[in-house]
Backbone as CSV, one residue per row, in Angstrom:
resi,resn,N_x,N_y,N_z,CA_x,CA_y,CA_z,C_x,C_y,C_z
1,UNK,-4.370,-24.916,3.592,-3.768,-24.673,2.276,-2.272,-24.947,2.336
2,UNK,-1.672,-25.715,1.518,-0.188,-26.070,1.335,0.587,-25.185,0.699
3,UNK,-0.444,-24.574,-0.422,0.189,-23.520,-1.026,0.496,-22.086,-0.369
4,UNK,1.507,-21.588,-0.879,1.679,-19.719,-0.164,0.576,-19.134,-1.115
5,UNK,-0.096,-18.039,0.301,-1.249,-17.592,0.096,-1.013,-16.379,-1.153
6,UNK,-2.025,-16.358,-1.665,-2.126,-14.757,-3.103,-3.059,-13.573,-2.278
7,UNK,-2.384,-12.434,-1.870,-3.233,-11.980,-0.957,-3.105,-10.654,-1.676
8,UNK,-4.535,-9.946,-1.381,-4.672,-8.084,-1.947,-5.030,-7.822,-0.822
9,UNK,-4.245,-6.356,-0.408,-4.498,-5.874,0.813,-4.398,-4.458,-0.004
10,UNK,-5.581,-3.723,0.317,-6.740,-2.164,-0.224,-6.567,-1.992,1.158
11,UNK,-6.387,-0.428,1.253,-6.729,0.610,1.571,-6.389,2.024,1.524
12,UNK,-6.730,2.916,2.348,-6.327,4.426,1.630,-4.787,4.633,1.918
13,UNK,-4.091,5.779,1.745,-2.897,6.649,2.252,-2.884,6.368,3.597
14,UNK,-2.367,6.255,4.387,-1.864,5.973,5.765,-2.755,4.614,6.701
15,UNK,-3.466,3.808,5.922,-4.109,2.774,6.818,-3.286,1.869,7.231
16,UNK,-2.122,1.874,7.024,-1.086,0.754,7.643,-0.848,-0.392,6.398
17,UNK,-0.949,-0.106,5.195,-0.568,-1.770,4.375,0.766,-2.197,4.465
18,UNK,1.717,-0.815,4.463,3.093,-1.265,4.646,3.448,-2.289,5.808
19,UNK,2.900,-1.661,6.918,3.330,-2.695,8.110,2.486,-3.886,7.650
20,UNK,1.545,-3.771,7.775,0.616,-5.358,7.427,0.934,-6.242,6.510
21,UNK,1.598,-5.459,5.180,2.260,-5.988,4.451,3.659,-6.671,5.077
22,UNK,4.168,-6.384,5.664,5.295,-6.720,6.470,4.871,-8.096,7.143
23,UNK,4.316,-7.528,7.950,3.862,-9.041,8.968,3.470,-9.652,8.071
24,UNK,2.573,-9.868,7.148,2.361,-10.987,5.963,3.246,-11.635,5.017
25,UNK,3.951,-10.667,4.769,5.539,-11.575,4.261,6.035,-12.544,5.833
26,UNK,6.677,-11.819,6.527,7.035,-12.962,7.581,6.274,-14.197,7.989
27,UNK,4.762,-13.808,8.010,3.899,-14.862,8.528,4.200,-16.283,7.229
28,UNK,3.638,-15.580,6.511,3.717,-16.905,5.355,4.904,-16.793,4.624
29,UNK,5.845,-16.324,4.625,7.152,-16.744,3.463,6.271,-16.025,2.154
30,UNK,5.904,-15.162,1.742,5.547,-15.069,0.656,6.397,-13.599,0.377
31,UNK,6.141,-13.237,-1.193,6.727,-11.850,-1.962,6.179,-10.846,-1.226
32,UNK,6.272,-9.422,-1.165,5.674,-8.181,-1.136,5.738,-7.282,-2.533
33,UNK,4.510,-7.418,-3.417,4.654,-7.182,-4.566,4.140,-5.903,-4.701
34,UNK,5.134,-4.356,-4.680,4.318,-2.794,-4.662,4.766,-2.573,-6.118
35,UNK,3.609,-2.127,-6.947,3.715,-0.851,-8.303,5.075,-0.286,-8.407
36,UNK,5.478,0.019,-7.373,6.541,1.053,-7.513,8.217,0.032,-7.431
37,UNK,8.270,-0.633,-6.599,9.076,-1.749,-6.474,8.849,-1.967,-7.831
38,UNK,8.007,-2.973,-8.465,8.134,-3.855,-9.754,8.387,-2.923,-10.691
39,UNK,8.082,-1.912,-10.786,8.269,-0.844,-11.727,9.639,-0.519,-11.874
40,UNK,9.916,-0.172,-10.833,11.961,-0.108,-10.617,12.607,-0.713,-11.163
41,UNK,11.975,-2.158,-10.379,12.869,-3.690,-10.656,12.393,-4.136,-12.485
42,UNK,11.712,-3.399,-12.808,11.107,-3.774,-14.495,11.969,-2.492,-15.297
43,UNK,12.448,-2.109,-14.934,12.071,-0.576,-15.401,12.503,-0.387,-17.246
44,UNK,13.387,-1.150,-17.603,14.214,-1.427,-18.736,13.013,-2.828,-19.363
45,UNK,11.975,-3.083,-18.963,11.205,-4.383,-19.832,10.165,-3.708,-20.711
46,UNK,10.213,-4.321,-22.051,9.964,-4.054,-23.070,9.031,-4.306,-22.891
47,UNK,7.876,-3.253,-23.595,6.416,-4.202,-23.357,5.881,-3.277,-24.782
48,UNK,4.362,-3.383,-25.402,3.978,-2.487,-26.679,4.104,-1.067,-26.387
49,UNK,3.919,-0.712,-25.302,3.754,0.798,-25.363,5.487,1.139,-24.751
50,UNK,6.271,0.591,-24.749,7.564,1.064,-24.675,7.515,0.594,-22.771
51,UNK,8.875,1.137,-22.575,9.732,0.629,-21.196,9.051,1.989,-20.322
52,UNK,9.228,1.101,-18.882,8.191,1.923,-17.845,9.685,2.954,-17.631
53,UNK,10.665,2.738,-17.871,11.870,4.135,-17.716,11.914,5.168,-18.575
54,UNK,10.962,5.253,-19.717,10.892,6.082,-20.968,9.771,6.783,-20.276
55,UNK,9.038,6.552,-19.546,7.414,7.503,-18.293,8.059,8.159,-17.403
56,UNK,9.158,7.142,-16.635,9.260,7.474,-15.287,10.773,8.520,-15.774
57,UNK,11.692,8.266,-16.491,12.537,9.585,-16.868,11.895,10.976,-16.677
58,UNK,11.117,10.758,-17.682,9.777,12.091,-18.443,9.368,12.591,-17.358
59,UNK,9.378,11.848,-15.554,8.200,12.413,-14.984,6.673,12.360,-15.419
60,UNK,6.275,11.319,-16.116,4.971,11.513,-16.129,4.247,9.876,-15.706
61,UNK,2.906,10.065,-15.544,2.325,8.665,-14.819,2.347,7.288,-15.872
62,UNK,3.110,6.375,-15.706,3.227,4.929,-16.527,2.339,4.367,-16.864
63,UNK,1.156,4.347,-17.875,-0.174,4.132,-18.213,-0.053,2.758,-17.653
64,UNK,-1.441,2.475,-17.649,-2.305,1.207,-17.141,-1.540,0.042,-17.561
65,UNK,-1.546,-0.381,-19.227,-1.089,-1.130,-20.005,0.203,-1.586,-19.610
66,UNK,1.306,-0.489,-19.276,2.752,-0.876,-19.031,2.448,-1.436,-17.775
67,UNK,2.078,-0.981,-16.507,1.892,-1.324,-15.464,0.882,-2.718,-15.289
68,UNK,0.069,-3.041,-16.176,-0.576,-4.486,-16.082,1.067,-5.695,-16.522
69,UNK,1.661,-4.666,-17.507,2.531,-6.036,-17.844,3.130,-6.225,-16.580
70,UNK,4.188,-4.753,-16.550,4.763,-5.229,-14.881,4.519,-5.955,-13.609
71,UNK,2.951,-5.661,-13.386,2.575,-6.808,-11.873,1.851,-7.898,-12.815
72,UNK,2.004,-8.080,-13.894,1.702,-9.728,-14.620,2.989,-10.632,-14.344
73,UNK,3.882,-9.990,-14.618,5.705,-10.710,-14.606,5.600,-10.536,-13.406
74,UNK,5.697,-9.719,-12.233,6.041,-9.985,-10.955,4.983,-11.295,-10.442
75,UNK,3.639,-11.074,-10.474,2.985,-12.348,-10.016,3.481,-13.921,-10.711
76,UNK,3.641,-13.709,-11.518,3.611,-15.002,-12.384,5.375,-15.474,-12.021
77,UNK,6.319,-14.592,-11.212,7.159,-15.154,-10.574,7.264,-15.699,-9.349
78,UNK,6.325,-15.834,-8.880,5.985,-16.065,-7.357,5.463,-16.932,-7.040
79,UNK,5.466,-17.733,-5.717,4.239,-19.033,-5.393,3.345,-18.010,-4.255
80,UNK,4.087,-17.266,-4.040,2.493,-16.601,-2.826,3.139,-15.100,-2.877
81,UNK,2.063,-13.842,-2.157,2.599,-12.722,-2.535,1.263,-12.164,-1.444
82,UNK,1.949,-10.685,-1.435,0.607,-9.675,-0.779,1.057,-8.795,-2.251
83,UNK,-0.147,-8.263,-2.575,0.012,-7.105,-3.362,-0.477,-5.669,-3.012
84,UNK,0.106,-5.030,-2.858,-0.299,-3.529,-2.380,0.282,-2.649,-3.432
85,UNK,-0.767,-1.751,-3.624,-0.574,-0.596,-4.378,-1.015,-0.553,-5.704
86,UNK,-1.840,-2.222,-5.733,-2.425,-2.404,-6.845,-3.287,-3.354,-6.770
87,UNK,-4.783,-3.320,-7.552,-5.524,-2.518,-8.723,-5.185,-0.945,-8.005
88,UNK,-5.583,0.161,-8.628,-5.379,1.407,-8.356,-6.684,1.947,-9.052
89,UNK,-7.097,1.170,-9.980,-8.803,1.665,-10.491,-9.383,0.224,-11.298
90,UNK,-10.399,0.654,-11.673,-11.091,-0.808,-11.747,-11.025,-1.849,-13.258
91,UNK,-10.080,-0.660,-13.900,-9.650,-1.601,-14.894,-8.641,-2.268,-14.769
92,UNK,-7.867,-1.990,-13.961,-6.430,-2.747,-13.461,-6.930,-4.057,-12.335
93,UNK,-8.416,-3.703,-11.243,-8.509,-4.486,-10.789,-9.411,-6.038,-12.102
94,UNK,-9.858,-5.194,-13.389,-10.686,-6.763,-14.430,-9.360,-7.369,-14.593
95,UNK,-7.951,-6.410,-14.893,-7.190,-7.152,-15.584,-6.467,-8.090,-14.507
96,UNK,-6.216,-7.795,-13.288,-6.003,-8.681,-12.640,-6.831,-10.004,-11.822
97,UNK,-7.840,-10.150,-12.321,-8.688,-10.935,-12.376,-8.411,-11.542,-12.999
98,UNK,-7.883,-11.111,-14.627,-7.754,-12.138,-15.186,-6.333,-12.969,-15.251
99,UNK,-5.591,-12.637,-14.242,-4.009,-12.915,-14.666,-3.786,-14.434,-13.337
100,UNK,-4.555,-13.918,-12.493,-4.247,-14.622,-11.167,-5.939,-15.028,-10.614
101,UNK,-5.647,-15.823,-9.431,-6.235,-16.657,-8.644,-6.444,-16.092,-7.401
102,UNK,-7.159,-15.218,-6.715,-6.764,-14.464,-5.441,-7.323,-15.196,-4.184
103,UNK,-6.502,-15.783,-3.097,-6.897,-16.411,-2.315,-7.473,-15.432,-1.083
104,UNK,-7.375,-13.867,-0.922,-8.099,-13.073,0.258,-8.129,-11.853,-0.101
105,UNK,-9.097,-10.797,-0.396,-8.901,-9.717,-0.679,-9.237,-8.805,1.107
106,UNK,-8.207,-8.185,2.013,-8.525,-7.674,2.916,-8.771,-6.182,2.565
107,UNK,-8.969,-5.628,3.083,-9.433,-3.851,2.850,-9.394,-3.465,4.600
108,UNK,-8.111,-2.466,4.741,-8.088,-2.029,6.048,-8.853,-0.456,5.986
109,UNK,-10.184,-0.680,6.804,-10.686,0.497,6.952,-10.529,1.537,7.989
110,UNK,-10.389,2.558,7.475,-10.195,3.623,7.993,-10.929,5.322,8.397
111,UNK,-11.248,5.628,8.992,-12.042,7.285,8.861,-11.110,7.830,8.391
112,UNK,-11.626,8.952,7.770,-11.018,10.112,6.872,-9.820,10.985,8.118
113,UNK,-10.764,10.961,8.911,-10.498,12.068,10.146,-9.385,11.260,10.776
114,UNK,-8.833,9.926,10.904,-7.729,9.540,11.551,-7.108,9.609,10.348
115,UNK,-6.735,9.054,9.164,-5.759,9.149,8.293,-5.181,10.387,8.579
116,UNK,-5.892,11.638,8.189,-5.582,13.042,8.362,-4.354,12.560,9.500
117,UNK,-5.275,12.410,10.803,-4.058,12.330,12.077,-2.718,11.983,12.100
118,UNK,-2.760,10.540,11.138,-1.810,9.831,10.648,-0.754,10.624,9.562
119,UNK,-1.199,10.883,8.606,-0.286,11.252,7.399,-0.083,12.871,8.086
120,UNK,-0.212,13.835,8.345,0.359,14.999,9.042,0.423,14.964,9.687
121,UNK,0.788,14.508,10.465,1.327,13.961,12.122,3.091,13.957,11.962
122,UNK,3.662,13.860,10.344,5.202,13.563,10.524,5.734,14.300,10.409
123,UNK,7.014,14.487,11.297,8.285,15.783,11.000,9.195,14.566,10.434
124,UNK,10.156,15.205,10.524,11.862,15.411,9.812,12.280,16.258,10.072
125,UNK,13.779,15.157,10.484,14.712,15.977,10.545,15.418,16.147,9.678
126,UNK,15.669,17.449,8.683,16.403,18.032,7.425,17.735,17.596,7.475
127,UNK,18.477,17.621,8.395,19.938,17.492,8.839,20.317,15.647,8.861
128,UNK,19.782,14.804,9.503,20.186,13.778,9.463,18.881,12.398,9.136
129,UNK,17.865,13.434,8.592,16.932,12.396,7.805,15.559,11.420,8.843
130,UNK,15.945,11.716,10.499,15.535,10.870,10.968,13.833,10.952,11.351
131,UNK,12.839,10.272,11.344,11.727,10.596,11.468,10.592,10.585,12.453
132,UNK,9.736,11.240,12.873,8.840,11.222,14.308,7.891,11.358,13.655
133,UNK,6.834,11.395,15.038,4.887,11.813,14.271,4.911,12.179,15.692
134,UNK,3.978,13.659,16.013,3.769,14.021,16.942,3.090,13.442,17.927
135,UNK,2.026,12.536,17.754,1.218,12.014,18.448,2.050,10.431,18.889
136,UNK,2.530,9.740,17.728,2.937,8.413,17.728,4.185,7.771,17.870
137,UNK,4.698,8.782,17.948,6.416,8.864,17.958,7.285,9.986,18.323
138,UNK,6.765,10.613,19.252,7.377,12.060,19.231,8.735,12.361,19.784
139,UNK,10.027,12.950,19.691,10.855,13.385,20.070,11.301,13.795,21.806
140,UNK,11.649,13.241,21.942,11.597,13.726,23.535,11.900,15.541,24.219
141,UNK,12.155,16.105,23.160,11.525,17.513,23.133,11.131,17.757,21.993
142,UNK,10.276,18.551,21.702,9.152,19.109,21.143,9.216,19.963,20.131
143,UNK,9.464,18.873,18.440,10.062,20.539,17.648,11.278,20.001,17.146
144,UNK,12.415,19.670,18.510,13.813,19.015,18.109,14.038,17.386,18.041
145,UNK,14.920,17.522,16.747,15.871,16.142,16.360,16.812,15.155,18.107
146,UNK,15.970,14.162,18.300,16.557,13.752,19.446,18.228,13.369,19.022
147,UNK,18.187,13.015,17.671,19.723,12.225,17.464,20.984,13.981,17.026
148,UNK,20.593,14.725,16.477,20.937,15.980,16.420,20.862,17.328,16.973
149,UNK,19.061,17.421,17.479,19.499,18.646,17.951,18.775,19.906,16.812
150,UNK,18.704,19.389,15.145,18.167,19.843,14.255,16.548,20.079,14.461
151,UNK,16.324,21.121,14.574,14.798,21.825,14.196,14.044,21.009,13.045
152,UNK,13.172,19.970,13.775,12.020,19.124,12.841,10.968,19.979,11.805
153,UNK,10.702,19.420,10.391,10.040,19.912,9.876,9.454,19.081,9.407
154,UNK,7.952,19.719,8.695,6.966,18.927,7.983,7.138,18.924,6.253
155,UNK,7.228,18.010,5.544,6.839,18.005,4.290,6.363,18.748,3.818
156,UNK,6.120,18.975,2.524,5.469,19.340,2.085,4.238,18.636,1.612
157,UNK,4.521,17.653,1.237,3.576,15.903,1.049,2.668,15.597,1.771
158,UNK,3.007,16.121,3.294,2.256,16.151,4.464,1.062,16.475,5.125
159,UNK,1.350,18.029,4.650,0.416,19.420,4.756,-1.024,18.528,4.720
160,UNK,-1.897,19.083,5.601,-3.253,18.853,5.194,-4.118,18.808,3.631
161,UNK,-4.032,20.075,3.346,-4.396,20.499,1.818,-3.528,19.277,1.071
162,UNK,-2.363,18.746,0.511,-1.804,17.728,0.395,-2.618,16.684,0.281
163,UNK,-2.478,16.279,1.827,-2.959,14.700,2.659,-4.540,14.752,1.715
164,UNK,-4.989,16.394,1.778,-6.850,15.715,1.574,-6.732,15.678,-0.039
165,UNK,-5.667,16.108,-0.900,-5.571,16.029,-2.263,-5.707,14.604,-2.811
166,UNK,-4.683,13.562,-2.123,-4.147,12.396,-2.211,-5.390,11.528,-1.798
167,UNK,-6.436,12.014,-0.686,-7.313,10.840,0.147,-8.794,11.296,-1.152
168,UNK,-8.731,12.527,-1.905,-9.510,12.778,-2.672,-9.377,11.769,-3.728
169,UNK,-8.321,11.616,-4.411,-7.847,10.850,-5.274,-8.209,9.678,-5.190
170,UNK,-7.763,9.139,-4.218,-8.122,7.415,-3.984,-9.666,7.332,-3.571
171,UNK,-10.285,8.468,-2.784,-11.485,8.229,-3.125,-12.438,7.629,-4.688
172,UNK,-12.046,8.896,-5.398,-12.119,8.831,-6.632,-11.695,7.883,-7.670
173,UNK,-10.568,7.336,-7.600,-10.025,6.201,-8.516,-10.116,4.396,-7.581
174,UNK,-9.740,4.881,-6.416,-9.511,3.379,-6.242,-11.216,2.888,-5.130
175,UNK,-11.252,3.690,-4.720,-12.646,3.355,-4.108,-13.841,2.599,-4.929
176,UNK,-13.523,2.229,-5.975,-14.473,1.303,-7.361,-13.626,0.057,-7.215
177,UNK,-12.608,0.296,-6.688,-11.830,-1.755,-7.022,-12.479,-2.063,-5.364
178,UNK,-12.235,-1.578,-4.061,-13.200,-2.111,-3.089,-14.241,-2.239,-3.102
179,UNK,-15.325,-1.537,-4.092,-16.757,-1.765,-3.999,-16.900,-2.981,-5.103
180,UNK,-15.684,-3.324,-6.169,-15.462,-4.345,-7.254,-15.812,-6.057,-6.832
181,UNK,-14.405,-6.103,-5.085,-14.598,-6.798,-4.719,-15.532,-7.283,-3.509
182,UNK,-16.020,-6.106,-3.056,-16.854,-6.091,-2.088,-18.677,-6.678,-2.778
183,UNK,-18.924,-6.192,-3.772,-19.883,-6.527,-4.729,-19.597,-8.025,-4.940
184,UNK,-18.883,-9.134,-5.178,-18.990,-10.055,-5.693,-18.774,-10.818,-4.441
185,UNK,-18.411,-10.172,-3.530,-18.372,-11.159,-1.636,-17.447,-11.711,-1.618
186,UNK,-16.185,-10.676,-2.114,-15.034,-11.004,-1.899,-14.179,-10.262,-0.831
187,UNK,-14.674,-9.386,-0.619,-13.958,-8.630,0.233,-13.884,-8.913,1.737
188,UNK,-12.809,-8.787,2.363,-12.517,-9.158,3.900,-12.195,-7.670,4.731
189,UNK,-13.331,-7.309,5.396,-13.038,-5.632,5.894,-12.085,-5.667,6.960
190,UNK,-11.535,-5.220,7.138,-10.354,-5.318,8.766,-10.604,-3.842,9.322
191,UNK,-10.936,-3.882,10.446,-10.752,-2.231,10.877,-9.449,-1.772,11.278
192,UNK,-8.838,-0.986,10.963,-7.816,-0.794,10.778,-7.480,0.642,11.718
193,UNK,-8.355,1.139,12.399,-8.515,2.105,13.517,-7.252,1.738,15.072
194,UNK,-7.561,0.367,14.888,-6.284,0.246,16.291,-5.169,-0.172,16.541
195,UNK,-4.720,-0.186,17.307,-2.728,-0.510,17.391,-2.074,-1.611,16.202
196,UNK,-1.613,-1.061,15.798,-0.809,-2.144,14.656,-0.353,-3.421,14.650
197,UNK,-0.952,-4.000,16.443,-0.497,-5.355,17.008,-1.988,-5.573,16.952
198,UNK,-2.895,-4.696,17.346,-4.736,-5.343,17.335,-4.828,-5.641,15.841
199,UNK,-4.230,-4.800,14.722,-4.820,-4.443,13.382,-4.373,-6.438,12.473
200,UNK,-2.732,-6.241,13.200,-2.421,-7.133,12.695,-3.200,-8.456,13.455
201,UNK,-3.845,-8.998,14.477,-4.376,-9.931,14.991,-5.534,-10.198,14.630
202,UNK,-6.366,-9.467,13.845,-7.832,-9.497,13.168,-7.409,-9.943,11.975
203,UNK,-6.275,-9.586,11.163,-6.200,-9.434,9.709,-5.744,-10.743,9.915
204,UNK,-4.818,-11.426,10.851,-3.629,-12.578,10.803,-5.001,-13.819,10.998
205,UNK,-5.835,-13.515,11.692,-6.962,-14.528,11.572,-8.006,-14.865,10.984
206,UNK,-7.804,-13.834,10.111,-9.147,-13.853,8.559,-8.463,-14.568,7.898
207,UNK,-6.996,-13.836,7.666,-6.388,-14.941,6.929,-6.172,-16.305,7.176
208,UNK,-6.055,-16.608,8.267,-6.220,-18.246,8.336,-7.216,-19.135,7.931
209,UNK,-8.350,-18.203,8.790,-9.563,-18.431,8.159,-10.024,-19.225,6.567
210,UNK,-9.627,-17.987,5.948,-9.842,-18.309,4.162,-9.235,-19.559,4.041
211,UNK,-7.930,-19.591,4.240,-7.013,-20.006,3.647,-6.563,-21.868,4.215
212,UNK,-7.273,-21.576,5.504,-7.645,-23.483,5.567,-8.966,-23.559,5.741
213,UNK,-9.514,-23.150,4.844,-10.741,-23.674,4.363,-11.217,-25.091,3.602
């Protein structure tokens, strides 16, 4: 393929899209297109139901509609892109069906029981911001800020009860756009269980795969 690839990369709260997303911008030169980014970078664009800064002031969630316009203008500025953080349910994944051309839909899978590991696994340090995971990154003592000295703490975001609120959720809403594309034999599963150099070497060769076809 000559062209930069159009790529959707699905999966839950802590399966790694950020990093994967990462290595996929570098690999191919393409955008990293997140909900929340375009939303920012939109935030003042006029659309029928009013500007996504008149939701996000309010504190309340930016309906479907505003948010289809937003990742419509971000795609339609781009020659290649990963998109993460969106479809988010399965009407966002018809409407983006209909906006674009998708050259790989990957889905990094994950057990319930490692995410958990993953997403409460992180401290902070309150004092100078800096961040560990007990298992994956830990502090060279136990508890304390290596760059301060400051007593590490957990989120609140973190907490188990939290983590299983959030993995409930995406069960519930976004778990219909993977079975969307998985149903029509679009979907590319990646296991997403091992080192972020294995995760990325499965995913980096599906994608080639598709894409010089």
């Amino acid at each position: 393929m000559d062209e930069r690839p159009r790529i959707l990369l699905l999966g839950p709260p802590g399966a790694g899209k950020g990093t994967q997303s990462e290595n996929l911008v570098d690999a191919y030169d393409i955008e990293h297109i997140t909900t929340g980014d375009a939303l920012r970078a939109n935030k003042d664009m006029e659309t029928e139901y009013g500007t996504p800064r008149e939701f996000m002031d309010a504190g309340e969630l930016v309906p479907d509609p505003v948010v289809n316009e937003i990742v419509a203008e971000a795609v339609s500025n781009t020659e290649g892109f990963v998109l993460d953080g969106y479809p988010r349910n399965l009407s966002q994944a018809e409407y983006l069906d209909d906006i674009t051309d998708l050259d790989c839909v990957l889905f990094l899978a994950v057990d319930r029981e490692e995410l958990l590991r993953r997403l409460t696994g992180r401290r902070v340090c309150p004092e100078c911001n800096k961040t560990y995971h007990v298992e994956f990154n830990p502090p060279e003592t136990e508890g304390v800020c290596d760059a301060c000295g400051t007593e590490l703490t957990q989120r609140d975001d973190d907490t188990e009860a939290v983590v299983n609120e959030r993995l409930d959720v995406y069960e519930e809403n976004t778990k219909p756009v993977v079975e969307f594309y998985r149903d029509r034999g679009d979907l590319i599963e990646i296991d997403g269980e091992g080192s972020p150099e294995d995760v990325w070497e499965s995913l980096h060769r599906q994608v080639e795969t598709v894409t010089t076809e």
